[in-house]
C-alpha positions as CSV (number, residue, x, y, z in Angstrom):
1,X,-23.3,-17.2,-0.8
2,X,-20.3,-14.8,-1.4
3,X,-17.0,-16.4,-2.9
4,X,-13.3,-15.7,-1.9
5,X,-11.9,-13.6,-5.2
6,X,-7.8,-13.6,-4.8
7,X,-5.6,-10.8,-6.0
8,X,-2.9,-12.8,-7.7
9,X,0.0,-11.2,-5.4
10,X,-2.1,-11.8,-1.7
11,X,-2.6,-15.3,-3.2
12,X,0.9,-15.3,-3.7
13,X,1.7,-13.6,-0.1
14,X,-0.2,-16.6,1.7
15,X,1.2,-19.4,-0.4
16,X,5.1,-17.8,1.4
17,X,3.4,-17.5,4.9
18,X,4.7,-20.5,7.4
19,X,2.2,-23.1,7.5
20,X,0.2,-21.9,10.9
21,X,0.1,-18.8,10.0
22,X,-1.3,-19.6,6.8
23,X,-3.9,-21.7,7.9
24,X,-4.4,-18.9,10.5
25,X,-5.0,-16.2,7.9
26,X,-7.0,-18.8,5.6
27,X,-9.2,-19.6,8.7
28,X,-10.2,-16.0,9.0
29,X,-10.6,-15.0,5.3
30,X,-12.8,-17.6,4.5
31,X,-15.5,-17.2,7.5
32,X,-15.1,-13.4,5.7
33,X,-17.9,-14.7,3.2
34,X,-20.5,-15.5,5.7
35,X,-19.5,-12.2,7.8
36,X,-17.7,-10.0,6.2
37,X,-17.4,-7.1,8.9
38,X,-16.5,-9.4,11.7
39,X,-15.3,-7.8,14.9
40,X,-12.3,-6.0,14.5
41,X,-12.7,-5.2,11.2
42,X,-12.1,-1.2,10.4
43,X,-12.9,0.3,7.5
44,X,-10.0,1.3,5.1
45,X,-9.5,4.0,2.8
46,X,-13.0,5.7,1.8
47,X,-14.0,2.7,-0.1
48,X,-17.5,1.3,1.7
49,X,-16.9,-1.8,1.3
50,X,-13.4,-2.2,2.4
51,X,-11.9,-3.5,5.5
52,X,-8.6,-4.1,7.4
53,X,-8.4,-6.7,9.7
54,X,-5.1,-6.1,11.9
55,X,-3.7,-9.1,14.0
56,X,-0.4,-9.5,16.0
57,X,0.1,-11.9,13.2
58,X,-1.0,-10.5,10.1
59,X,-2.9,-7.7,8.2
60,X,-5.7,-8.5,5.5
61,X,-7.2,-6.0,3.6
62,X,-10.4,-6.8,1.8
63,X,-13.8,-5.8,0.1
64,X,-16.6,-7.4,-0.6
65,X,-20.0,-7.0,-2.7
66,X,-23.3,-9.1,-2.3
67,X,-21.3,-12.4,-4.3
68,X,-17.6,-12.0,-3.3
69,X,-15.2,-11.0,-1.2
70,X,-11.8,-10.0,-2.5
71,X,-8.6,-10.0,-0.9
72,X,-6.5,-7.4,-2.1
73,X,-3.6,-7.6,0.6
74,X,-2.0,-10.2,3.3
75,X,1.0,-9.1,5.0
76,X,2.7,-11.1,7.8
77,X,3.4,-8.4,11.0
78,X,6.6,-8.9,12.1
């Protein structure tokens, strides 16, 4: 099973999110281990591995290899 790696500032970016739209972000990112190019998901950049997932709510932006996923970016859309 894949594990949730954190860059330290979208760590920090969820931890200033209001609370339901953290637990709204933290919902998605970690089902992101067990299906990790859910619907919606686009690729980013012209890394294979790397996603954006693009909400009315928030942005995430991600990778992920055969044992992680790593969050790189969480931006509240306002």
């Amino acid at each position: 099973m894949r594990s949730v790696r954190w860059d330290k500032s979208a760590e920090q970016a969820v931890l200033g999110l209001p609370q339901l739209l953290r637990a709204s972000v933290l919902e998605l990112i970690y089902a992101l281990p067990d299906e990790p190019e859910p619907l919606g998901a686009r690729p980013y950049g012209m890394i294979p591995t790397a996603f954006e997932i693009v909400t009315d709510s928030f942005t995430v932006i991600y990778t992920y290899g055969d044992d992680h996923v790593s969050v790189w970016i969480v931006r509240a859309n306002t």
